[in-house]
C-alpha positions in Angstrom: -71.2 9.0 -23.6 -74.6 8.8 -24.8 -73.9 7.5 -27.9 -70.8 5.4 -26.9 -73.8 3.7 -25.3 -76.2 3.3 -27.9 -73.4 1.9 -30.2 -72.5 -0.5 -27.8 -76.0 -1.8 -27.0 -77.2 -1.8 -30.6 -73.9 -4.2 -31.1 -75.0 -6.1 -28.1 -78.2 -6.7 -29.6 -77.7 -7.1 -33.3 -75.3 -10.3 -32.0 -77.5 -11.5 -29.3 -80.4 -14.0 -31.4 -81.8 -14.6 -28.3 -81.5 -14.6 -24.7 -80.4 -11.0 -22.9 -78.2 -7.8 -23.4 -78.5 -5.9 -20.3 -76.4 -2.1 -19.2 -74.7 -2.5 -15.2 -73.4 1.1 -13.8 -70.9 1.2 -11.0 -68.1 3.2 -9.1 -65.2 2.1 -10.2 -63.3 -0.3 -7.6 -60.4 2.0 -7.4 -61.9 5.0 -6.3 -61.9 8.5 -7.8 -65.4 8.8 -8.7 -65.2 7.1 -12.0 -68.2 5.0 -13.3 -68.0 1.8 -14.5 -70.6 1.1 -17.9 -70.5 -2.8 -18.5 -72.9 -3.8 -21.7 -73.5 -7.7 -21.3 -75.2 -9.9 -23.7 -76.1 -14.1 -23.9 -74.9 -13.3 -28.0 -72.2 -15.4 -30.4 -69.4 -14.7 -28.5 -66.1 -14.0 -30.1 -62.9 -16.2 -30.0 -59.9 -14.6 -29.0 -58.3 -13.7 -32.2 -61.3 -12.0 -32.9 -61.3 -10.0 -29.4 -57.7 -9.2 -30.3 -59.1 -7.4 -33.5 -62.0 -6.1 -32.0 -60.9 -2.5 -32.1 -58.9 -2.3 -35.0 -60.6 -0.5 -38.2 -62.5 -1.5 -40.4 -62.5 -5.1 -39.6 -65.0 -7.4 -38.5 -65.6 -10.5 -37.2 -67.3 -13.6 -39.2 -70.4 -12.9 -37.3 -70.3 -9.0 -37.5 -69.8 -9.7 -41.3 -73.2 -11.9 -41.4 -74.8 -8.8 -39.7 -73.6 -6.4 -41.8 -75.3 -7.8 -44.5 -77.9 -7.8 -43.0 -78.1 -4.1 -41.2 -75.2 -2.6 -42.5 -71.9 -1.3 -40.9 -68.5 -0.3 -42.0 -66.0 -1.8 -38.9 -65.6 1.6 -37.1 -68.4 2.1 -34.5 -66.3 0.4 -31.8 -63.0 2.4 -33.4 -64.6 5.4 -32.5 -66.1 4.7 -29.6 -63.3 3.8 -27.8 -61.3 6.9 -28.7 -63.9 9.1 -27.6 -63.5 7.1 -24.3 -60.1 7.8 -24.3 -60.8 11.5 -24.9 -62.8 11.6 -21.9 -60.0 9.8 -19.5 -61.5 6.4 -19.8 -61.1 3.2 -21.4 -63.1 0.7 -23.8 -62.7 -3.1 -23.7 -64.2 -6.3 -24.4 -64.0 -9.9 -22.9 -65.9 -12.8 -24.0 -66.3 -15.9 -22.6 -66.1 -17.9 -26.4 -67.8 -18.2 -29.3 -71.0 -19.2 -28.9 -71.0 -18.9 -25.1 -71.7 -15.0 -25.2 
């Protein structure tokens, strides 16, 4: 979970230039104990062909390209990340609110 966390925040950051990335923790609505970890960041944004790829290997956005010149990456951290949700009962997604609008 830890690092699940880290990945996603140091995402949330490398695509946020400025403004905020911020970590929310909650019971899940439904009940059964489950948290809730929602990363949130003022970043690009992504449009929704991009969110449709999101989580598909080795494959990265325009902007994620950009960064990965500049920090490096290969397209999997969110691959894995999600499946080692999965393997713990949970789920990963992403929603964004359009490019540019974070």
């Amino acid at each position: 979970l830890q690092q699940v966390l880290l990945n996603l925040l140091s995402n949330a950051i490398k695509f946020t230039p400025s403004g905020k990335v911020s970590l929310h923790c909650h019971l899940c609505p439904e009940g059964g104990g489950r948290l809730v970890f929602e990363v949130q960041d003022t970043g690009v944004g992504l449009s929704a062909e991009a969110l449709e790829r999101l989580f598909q290997p080795y494959v990265q956005t325009d902007a994620a390209a950009m960064a990965t010149l500049r920090s490096g990456g290969t397209g999997l951290g969110l691959v894995i990340s999600r499946k080692l949700v999965q393997l713990m009962g949970g789920d990963l997604t992403a929603s964004s609110q359009g490019v540019g609008l974070g």
